[in-house]
MIGUKE-306965 format. One line per 8 residues: number of its first residue (from 0); for each residue x negated, y, z negated of N, C-alpha, C, CB. Coordinates in Angstrom, 2 decimals, decimal comma. Glycine has a CB too. Example, Ala and Ser with C-alpha at 12.3 -4.5 7.8 and 13.67 -1.06 7.14 Angstrom:
REM residues 2
0	-13,19/-5,69/-7,80/-12,30/-4,50/-7,80/-13,20/-3,30/-7,80/-11,31/-4,47/-9,05 | -12,85/-2,25/-7,08/-13,67/-1,06/-7,14/-12,90/0,03/-7,87/-14,08/-0,60/-5,72
This chain:
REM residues 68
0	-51,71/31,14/-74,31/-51,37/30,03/-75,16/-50,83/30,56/-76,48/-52,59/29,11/-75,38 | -50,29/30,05/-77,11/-49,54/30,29/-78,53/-50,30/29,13/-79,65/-47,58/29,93/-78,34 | -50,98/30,16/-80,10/-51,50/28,75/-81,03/-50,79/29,42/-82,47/-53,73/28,41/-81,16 | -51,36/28,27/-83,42/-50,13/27,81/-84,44/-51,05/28,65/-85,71/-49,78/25,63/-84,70 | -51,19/29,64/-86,30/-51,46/30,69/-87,00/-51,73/29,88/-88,52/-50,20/31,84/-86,87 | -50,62/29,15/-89,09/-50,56/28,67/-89,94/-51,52/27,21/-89,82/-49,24/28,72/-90,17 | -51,65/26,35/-89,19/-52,14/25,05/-88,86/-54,10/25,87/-88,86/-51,21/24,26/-86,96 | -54,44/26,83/-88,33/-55,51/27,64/-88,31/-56,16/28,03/-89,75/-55,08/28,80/-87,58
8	-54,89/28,79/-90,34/-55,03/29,02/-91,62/-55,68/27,67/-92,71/-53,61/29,49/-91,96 | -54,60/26,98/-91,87/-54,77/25,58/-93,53/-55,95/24,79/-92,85/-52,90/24,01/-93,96 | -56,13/25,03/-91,96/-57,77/23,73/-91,47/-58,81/24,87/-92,04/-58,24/23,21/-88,99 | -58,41/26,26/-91,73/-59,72/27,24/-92,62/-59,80/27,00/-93,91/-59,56/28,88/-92,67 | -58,69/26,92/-94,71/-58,95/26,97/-96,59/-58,98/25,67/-96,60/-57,66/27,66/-97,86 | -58,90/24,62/-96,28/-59,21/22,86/-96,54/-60,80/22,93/-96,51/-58,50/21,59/-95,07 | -61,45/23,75/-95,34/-62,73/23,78/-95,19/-63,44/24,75/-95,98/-62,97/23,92/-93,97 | -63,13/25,44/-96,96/-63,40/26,61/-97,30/-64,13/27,58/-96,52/-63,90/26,49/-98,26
16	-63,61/28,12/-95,46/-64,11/28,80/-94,68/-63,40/30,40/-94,89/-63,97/28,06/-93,38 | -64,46/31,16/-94,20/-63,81/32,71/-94,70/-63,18/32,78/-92,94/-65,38/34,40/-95,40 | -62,44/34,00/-92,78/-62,03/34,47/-91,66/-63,56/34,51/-91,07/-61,12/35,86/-91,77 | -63,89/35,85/-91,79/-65,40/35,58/-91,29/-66,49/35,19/-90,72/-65,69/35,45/-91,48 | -66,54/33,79/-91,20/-67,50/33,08/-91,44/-66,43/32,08/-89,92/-67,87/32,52/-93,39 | -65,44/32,04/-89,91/-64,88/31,48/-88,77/-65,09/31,74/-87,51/-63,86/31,57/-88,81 | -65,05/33,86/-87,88/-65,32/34,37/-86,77/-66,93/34,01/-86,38/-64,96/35,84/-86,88 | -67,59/34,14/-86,79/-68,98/34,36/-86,57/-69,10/32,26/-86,18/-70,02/35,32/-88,37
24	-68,58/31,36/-86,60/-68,18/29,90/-85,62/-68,09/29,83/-84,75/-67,31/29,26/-85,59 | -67,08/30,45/-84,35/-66,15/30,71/-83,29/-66,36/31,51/-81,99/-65,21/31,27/-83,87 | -67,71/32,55/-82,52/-67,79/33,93/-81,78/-66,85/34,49/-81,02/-68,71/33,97/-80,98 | -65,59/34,70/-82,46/-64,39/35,38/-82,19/-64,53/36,58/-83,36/-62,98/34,33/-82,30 | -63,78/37,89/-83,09/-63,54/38,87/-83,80/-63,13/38,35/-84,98/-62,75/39,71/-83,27 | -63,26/38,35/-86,33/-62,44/37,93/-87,31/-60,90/39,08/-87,51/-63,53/37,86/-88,70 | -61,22/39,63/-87,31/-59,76/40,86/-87,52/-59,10/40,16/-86,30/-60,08/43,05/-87,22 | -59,26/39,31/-84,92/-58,70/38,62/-84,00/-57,90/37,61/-84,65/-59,62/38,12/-83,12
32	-59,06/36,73/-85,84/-58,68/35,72/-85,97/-57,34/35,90/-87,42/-60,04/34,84/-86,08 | -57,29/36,87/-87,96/-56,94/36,86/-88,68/-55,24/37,51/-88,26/-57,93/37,31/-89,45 | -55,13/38,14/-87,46/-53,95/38,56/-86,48/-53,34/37,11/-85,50/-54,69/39,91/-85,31 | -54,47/36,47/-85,22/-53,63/35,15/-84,45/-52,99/34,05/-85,94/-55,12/34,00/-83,17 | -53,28/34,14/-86,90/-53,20/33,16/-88,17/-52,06/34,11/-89,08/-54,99/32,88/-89,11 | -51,22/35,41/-88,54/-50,26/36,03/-88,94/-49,15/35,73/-87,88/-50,64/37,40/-89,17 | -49,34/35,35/-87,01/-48,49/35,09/-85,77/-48,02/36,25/-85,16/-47,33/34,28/-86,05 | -49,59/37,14/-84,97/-49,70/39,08/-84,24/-50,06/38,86/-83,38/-50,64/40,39/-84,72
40	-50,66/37,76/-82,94/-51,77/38,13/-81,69/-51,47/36,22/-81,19/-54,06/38,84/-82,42 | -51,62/36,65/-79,66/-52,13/34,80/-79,06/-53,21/35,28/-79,40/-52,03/33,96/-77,22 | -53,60/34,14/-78,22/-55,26/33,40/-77,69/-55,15/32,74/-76,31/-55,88/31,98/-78,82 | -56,54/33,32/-76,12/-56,58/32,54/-74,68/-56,66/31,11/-74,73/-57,78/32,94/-73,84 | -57,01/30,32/-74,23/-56,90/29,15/-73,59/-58,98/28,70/-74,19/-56,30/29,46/-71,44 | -59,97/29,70/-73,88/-60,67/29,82/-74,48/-60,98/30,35/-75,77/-60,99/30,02/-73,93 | -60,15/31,04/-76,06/-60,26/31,30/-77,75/-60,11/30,46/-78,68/-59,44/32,11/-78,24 | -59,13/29,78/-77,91/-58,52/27,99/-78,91/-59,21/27,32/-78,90/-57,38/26,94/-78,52
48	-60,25/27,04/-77,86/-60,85/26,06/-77,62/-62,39/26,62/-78,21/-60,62/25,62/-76,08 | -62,50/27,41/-78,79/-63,70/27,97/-79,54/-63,29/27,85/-80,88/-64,12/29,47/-79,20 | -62,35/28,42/-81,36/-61,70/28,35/-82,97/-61,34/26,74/-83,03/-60,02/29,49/-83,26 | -60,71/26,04/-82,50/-60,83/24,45/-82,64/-62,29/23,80/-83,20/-60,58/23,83/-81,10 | -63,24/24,26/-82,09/-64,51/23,65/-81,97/-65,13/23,87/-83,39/-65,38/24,28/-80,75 | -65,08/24,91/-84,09/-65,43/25,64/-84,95/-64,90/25,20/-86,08/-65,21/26,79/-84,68 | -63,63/24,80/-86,20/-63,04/23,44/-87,23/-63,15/22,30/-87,41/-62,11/23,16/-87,24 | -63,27/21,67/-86,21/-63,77/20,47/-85,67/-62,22/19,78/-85,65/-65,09/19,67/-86,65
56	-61,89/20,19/-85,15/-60,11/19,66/-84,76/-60,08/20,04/-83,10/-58,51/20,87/-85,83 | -59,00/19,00/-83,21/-58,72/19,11/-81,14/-57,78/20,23/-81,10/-57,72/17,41/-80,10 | -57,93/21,41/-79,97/-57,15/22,07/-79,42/-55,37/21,90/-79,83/-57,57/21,77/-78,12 | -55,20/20,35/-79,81/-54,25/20,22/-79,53/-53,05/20,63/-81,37/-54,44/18,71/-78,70 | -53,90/20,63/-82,40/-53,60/20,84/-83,69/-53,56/22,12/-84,30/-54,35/20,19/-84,33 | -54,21/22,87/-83,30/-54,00/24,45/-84,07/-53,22/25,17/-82,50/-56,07/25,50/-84,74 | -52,75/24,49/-81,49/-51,69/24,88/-80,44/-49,99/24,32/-80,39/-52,36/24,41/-79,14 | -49,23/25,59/-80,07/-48,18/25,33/-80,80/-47,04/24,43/-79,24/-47,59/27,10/-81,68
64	-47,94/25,28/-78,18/-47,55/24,35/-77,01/-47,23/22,99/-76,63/-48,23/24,42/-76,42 | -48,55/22,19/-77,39/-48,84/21,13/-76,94/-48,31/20,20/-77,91/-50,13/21,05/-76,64 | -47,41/20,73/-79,14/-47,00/20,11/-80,21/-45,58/19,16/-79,96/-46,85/21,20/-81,23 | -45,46/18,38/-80,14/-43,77/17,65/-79,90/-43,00/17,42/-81,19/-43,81/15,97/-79,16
């Protein structure tokens, strides 16, 4: 999946959240998360759907796929 790096970014600093503190949400690598929010790295299909959960936004807002 291609999720949207920037849309990730801005739901993290709206929430004041650290990479960090995302990763450890998320129980994703933060150096992961911080490479998918540069537009370095995807994500699985489960990674999105963990970093979503962890924002409290649908999949469908931090994926660049599902966007029209």
């Amino acid at each position: 999946m291609t999720p949207n790096g920037t849309a990730i970014r801005a739901f993290r600093e709206v929430q004041k959240l650290s990479i960090r503190r995302l990763g450890v949400l998320s129980t994703r690598d933060p150096s992961h998360i911080s490479r998918i929010e540069r537009g370095k790295a995807g994500a699985s299909e489960e990674a999105l759907r963990r970093i979503a959960g962890a924002l409290g936004v649908p999949v469908a807002a931090i994926n660049r796929e599902e966007q029209s």
